[in-house]
Backbone as XML, in Angstrom:
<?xml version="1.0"?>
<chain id="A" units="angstrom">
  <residue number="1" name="UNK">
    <atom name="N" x="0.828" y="-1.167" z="0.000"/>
    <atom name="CA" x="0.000" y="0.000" z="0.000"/>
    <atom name="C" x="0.885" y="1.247" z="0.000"/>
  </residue>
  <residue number="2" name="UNK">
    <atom name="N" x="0.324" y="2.163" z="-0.939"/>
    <atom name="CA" x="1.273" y="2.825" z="-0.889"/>
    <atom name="C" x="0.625" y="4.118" z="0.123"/>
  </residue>
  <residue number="3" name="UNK">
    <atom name="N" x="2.118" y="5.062" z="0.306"/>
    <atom name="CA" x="1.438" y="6.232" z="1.627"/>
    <atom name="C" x="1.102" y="7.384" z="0.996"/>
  </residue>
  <residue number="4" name="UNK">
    <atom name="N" x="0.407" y="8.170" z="1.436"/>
    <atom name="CA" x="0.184" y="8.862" z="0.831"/>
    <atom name="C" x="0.918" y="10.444" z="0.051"/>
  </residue>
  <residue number="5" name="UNK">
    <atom name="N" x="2.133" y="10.693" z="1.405"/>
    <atom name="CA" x="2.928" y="11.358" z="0.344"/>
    <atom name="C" x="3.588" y="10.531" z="-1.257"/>
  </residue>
  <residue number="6" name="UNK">
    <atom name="N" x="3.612" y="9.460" z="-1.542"/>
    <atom name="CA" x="4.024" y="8.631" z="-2.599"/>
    <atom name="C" x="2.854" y="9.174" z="-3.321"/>
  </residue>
  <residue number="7" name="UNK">
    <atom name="N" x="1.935" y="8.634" z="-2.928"/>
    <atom name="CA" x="0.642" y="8.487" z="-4.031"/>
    <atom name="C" x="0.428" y="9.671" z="-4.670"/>
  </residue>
  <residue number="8" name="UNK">
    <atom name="N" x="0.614" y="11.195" z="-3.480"/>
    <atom name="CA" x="1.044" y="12.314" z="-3.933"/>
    <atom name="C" x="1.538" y="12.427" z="-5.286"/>
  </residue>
  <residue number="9" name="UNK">
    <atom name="N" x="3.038" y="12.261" z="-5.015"/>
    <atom name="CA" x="3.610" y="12.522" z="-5.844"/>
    <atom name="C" x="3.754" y="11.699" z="-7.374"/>
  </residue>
  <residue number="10" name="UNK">
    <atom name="N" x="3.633" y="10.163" z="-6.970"/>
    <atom name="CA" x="2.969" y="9.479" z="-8.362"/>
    <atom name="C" x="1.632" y="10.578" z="-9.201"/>
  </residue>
  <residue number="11" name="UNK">
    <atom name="N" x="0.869" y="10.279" z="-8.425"/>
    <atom name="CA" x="-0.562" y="11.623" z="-9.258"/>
    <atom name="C" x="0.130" y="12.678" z="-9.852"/>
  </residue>
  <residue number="12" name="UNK">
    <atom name="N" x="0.710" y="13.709" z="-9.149"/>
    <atom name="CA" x="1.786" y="14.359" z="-9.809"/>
    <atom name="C" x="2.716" y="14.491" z="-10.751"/>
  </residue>
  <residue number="13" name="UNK">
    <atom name="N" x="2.935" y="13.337" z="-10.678"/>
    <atom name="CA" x="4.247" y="12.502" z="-12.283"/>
    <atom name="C" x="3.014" y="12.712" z="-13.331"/>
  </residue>
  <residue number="14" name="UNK">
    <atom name="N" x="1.794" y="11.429" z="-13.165"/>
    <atom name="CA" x="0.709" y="11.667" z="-13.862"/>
    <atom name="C" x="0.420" y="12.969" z="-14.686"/>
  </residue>
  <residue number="15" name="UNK">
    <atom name="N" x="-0.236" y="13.744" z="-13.516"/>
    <atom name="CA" x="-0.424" y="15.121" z="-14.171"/>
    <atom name="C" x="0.754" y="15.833" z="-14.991"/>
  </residue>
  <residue number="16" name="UNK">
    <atom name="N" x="1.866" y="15.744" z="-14.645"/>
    <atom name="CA" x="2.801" y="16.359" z="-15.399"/>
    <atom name="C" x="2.682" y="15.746" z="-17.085"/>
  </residue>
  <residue number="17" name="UNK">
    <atom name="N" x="2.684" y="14.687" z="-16.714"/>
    <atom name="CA" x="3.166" y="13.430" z="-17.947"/>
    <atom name="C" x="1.625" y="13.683" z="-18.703"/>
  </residue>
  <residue number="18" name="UNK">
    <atom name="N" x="0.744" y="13.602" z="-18.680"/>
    <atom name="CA" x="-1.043" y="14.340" z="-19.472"/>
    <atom name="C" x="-0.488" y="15.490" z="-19.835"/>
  </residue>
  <residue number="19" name="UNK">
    <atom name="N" x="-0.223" y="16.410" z="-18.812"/>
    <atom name="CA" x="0.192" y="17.504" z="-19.330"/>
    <atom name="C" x="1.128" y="17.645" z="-20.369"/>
  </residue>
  <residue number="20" name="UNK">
    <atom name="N" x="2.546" y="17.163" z="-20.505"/>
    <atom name="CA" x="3.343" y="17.157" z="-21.506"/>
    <atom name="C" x="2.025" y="16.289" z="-22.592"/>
  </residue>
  <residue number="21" name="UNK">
    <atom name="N" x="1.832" y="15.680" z="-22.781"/>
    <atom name="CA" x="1.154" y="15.342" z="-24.128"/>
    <atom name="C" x="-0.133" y="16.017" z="-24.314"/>
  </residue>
  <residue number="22" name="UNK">
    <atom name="N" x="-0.559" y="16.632" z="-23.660"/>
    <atom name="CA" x="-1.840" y="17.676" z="-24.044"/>
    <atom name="C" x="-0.904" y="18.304" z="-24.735"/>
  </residue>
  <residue number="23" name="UNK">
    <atom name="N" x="0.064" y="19.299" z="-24.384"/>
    <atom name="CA" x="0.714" y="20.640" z="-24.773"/>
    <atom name="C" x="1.365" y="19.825" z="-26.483"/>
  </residue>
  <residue number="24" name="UNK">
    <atom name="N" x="1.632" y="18.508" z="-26.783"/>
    <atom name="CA" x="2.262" y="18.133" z="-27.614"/>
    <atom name="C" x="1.460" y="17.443" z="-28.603"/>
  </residue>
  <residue number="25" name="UNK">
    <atom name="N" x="-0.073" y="17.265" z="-28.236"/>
    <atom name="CA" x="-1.168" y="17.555" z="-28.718"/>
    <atom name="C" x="-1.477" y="18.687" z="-29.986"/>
  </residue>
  <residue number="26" name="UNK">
    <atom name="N" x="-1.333" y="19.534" z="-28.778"/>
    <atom name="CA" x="-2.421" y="20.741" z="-28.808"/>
    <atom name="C" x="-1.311" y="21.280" z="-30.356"/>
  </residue>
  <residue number="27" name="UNK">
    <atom name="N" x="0.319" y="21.123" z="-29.908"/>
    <atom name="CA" x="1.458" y="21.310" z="-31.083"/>
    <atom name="C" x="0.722" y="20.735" z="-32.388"/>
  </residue>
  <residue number="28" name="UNK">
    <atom name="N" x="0.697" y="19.728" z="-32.514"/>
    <atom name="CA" x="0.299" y="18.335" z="-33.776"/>
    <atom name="C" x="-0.938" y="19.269" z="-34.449"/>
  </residue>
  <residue number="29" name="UNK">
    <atom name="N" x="-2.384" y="19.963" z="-33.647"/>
    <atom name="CA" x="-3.303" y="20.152" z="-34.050"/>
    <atom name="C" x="-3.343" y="20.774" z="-35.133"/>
  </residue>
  <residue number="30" name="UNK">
    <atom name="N" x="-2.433" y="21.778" z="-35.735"/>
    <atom name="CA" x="-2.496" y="22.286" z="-36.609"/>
    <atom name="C" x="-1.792" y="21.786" z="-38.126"/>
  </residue>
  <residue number="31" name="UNK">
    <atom name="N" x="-1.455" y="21.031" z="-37.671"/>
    <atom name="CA" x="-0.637" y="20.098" z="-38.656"/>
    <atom name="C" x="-1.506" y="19.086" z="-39.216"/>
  </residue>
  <residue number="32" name="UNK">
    <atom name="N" x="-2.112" y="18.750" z="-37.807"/>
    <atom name="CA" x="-3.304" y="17.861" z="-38.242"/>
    <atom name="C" x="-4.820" y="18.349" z="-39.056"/>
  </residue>
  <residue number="33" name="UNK">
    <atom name="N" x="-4.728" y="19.526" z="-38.904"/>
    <atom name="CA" x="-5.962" y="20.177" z="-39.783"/>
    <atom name="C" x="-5.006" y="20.381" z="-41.154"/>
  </residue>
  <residue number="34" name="UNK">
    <atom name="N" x="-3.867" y="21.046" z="-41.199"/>
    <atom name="CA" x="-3.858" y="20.858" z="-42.957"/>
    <atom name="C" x="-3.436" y="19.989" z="-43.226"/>
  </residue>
  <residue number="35" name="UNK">
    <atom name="N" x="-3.018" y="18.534" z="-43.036"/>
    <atom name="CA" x="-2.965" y="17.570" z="-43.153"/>
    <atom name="C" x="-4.464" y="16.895" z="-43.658"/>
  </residue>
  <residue number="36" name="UNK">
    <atom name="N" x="-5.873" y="17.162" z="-43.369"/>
    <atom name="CA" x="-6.963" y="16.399" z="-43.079"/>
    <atom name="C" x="-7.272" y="17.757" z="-44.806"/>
  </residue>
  <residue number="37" name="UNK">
    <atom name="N" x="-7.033" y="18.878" z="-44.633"/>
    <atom name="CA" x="-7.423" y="19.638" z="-45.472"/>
    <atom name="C" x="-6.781" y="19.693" z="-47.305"/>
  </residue>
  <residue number="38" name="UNK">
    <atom name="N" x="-5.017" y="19.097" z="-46.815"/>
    <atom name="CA" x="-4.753" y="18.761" z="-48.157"/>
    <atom name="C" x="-5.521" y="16.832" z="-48.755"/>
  </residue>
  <residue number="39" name="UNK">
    <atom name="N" x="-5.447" y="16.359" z="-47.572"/>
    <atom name="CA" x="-6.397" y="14.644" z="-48.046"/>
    <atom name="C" x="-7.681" y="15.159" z="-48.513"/>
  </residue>
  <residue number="40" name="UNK">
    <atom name="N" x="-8.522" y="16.582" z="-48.319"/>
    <atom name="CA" x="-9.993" y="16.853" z="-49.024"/>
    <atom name="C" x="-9.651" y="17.549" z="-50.254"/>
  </residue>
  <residue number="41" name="UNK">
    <atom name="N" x="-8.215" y="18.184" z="-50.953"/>
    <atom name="CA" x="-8.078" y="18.643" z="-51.899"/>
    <atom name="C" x="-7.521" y="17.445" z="-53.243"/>
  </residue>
  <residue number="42" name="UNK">
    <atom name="N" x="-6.903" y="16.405" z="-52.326"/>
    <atom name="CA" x="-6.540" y="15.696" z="-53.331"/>
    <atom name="C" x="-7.056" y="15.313" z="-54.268"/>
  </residue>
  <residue number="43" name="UNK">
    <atom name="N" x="-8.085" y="14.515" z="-54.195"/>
    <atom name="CA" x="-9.104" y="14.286" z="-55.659"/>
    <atom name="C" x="-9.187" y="15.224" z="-56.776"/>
  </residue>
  <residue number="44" name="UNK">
    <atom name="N" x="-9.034" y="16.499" z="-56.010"/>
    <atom name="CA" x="-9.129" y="17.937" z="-56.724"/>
    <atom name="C" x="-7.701" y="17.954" z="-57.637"/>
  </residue>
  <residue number="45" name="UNK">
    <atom name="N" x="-7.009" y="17.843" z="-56.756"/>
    <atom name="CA" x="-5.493" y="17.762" z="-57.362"/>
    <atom name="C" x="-5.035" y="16.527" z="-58.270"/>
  </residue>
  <residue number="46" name="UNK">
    <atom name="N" x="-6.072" y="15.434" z="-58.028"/>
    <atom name="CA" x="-5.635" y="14.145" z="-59.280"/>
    <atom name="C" x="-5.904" y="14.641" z="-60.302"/>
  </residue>
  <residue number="47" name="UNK">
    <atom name="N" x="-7.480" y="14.778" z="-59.858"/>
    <atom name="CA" x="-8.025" y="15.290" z="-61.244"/>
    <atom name="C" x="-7.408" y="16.422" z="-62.632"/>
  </residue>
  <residue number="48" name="UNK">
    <atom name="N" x="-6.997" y="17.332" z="-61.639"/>
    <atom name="CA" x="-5.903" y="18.677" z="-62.047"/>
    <atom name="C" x="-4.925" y="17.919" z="-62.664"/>
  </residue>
  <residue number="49" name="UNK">
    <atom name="N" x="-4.366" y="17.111" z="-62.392"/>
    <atom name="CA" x="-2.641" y="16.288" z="-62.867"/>
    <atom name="C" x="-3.496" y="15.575" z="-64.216"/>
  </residue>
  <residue number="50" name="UNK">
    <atom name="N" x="-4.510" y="14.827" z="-63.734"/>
    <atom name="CA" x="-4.878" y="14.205" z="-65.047"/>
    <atom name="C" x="-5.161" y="15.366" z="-66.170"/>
  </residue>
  <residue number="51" name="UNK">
    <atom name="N" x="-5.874" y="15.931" z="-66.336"/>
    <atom name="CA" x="-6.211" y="17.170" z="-67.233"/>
    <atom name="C" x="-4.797" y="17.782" z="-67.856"/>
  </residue>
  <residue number="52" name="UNK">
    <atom name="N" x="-3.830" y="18.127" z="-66.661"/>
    <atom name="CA" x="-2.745" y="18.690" z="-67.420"/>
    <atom name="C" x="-2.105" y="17.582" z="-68.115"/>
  </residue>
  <residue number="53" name="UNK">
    <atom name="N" x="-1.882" y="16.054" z="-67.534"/>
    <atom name="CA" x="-1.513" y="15.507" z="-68.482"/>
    <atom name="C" x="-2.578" y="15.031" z="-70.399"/>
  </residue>
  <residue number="54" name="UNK">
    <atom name="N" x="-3.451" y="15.396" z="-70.225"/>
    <atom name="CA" x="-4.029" y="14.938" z="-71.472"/>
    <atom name="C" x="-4.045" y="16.136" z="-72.383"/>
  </residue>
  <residue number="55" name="UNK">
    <atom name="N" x="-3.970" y="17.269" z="-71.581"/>
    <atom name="CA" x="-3.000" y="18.468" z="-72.102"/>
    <atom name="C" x="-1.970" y="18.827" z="-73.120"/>
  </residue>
  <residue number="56" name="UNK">
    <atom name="N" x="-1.434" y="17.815" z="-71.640"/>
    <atom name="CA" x="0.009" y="17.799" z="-72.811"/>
    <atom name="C" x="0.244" y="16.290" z="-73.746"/>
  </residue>
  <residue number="57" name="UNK">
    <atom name="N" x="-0.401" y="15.324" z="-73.722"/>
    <atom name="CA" x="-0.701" y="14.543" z="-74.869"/>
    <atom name="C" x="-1.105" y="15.226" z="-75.767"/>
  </residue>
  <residue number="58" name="UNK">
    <atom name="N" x="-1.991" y="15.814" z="-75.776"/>
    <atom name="CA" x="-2.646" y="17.078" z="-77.025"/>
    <atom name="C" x="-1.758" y="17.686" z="-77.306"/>
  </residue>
  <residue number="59" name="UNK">
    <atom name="N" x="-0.726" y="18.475" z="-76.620"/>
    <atom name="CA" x="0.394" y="18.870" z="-77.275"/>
    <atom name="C" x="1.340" y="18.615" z="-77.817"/>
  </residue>
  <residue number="60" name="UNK">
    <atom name="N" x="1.810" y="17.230" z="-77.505"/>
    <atom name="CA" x="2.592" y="16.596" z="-78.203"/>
    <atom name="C" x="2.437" y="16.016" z="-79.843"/>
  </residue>
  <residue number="61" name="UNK">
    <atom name="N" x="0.926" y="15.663" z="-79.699"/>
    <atom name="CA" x="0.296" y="15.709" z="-80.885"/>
    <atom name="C" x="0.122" y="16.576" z="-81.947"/>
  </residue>
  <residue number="62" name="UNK">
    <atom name="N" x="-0.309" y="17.693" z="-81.340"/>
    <atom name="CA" x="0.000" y="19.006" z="-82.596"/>
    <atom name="C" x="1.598" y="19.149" z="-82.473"/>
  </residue>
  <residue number="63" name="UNK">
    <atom name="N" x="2.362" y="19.182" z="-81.848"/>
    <atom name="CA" x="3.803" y="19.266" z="-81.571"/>
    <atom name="C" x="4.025" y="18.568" z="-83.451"/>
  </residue>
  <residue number="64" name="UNK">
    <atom name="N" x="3.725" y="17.239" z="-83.187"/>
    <atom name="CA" x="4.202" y="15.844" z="-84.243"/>
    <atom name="C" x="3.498" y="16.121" z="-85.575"/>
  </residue>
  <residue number="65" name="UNK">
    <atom name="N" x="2.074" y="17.040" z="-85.230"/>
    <atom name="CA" x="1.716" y="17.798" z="-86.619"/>
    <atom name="C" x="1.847" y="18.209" z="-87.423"/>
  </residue>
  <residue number="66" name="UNK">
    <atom name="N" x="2.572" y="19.350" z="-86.478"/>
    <atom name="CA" x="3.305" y="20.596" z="-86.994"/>
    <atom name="C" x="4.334" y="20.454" z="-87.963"/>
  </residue>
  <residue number="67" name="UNK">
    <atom name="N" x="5.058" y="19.081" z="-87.190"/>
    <atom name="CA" x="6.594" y="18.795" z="-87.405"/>
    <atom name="C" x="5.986" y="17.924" z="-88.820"/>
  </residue>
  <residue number="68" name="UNK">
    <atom name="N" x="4.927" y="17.059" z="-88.777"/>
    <atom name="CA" x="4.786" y="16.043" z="-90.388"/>
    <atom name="C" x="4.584" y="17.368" z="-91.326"/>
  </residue>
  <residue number="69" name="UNK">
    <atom name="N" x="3.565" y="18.576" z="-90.739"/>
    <atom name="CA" x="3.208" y="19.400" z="-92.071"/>
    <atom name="C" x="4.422" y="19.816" z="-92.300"/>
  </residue>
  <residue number="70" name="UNK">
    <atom name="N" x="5.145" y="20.570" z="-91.848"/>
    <atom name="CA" x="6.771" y="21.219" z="-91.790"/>
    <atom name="C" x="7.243" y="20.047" z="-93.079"/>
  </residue>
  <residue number="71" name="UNK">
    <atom name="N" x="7.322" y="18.947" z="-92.990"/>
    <atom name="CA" x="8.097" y="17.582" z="-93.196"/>
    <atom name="C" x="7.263" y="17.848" z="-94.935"/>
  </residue>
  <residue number="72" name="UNK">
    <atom name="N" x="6.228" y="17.602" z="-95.074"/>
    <atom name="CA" x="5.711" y="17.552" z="-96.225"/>
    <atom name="C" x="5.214" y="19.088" z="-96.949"/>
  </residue>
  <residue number="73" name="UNK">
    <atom name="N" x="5.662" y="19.953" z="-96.351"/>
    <atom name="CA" x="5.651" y="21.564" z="-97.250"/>
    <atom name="C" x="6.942" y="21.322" z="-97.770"/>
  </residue>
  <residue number="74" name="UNK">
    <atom name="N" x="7.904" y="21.264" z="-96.782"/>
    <atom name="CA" x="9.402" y="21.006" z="-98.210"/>
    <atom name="C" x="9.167" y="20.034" z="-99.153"/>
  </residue>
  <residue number="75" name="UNK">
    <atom name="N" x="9.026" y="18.794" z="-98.725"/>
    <atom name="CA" x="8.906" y="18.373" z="-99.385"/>
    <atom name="C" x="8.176" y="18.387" z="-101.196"/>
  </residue>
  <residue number="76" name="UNK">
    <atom name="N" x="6.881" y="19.072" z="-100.671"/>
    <atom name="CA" x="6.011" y="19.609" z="-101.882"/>
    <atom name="C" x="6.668" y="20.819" z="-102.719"/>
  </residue>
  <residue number="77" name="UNK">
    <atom name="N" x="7.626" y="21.421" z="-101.803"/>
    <atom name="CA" x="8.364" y="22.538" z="-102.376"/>
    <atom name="C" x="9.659" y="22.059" z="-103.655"/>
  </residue>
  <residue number="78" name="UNK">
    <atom name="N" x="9.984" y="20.725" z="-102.968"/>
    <atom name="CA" x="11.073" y="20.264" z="-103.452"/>
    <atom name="C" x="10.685" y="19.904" z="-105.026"/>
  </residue>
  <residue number="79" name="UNK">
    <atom name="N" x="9.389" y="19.260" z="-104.690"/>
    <atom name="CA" x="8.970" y="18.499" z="-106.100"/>
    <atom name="C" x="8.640" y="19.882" z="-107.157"/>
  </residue>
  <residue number="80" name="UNK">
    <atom name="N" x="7.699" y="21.077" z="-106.085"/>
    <atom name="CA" x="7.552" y="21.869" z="-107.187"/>
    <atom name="C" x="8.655" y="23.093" z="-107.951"/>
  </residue>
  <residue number="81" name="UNK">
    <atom name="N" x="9.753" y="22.946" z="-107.147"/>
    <atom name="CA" x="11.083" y="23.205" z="-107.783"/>
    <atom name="C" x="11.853" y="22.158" z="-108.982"/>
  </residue>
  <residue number="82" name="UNK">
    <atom name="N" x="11.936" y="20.837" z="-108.355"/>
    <atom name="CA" x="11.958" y="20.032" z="-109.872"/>
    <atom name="C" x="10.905" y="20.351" z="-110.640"/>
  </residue>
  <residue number="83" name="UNK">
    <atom name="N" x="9.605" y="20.022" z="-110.636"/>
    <atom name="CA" x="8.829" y="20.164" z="-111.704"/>
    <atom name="C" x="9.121" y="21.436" z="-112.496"/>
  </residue>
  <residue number="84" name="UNK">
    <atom name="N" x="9.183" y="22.706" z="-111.679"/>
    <atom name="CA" x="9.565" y="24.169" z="-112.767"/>
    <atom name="C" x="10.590" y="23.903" z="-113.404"/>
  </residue>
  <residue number="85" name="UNK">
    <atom name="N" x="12.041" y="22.759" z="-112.676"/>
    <atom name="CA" x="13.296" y="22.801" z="-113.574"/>
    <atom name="C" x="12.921" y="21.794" z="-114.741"/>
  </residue>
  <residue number="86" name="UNK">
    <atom name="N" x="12.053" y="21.036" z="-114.694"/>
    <atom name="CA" x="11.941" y="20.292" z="-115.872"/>
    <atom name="C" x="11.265" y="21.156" z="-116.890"/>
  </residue>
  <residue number="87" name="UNK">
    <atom name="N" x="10.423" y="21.571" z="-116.752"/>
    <atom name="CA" x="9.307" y="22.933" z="-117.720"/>
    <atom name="C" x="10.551" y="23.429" z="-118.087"/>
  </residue>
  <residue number="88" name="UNK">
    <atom name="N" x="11.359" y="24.198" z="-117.757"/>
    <atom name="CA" x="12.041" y="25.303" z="-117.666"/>
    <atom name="C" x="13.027" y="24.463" z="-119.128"/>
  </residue>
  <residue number="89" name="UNK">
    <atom name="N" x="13.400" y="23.503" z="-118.937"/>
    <atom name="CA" x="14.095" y="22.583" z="-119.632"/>
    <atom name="C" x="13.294" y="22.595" z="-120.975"/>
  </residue>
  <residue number="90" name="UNK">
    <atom name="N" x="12.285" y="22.166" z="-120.963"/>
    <atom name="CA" x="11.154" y="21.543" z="-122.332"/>
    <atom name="C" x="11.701" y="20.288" z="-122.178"/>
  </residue>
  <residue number="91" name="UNK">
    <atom name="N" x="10.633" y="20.051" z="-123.457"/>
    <atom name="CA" x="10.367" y="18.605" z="-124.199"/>
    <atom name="C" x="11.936" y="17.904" z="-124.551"/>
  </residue>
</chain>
């Protein structure tokens, strides 16, 4: 059995020891709200990543467009420079 100055001071340890983790608590709480607040944006933010990526699939695509029309204007240029040098030549 213990006496009561002990029991005292055990309760005491107690209270101290609640106390340090309330106060280390009470620290966390705000961490813990934008923590809880970026997990309610995320979906928001997949969604956002997906979009920019199909974005930029779309861009890569006109990117590869650009680059075939580019690819086949010389080309058409080329032929219609031979064709004038053959005219230019005759029969």
């Amino acid at each position: 059995m213990q006496t009561l100055p002990s029991r005292m001071a055990s309760t005491e340890q107690e209270l101290e020891d609640y106390q340090t983790r309330l106060e280390k608590l009470q620290q966390l709480a705000p961490q813990k709200q934008y923590l809880a607040e970026l997990e309610e944006d995320l979906p928001n933010l997949r969604a956002e990543l997906q979009s920019i990526g199909k974005q930029a699939d779309t861009v890569k695509k006109n990117i590869s467009q650009v680059s075939t029309g580019r690819q086949l204007g010389k080309l058409f240029m080329s032929w219609d420079s031979k064709i004038a040098q053959c005219r230019a030549q005759g029969p």
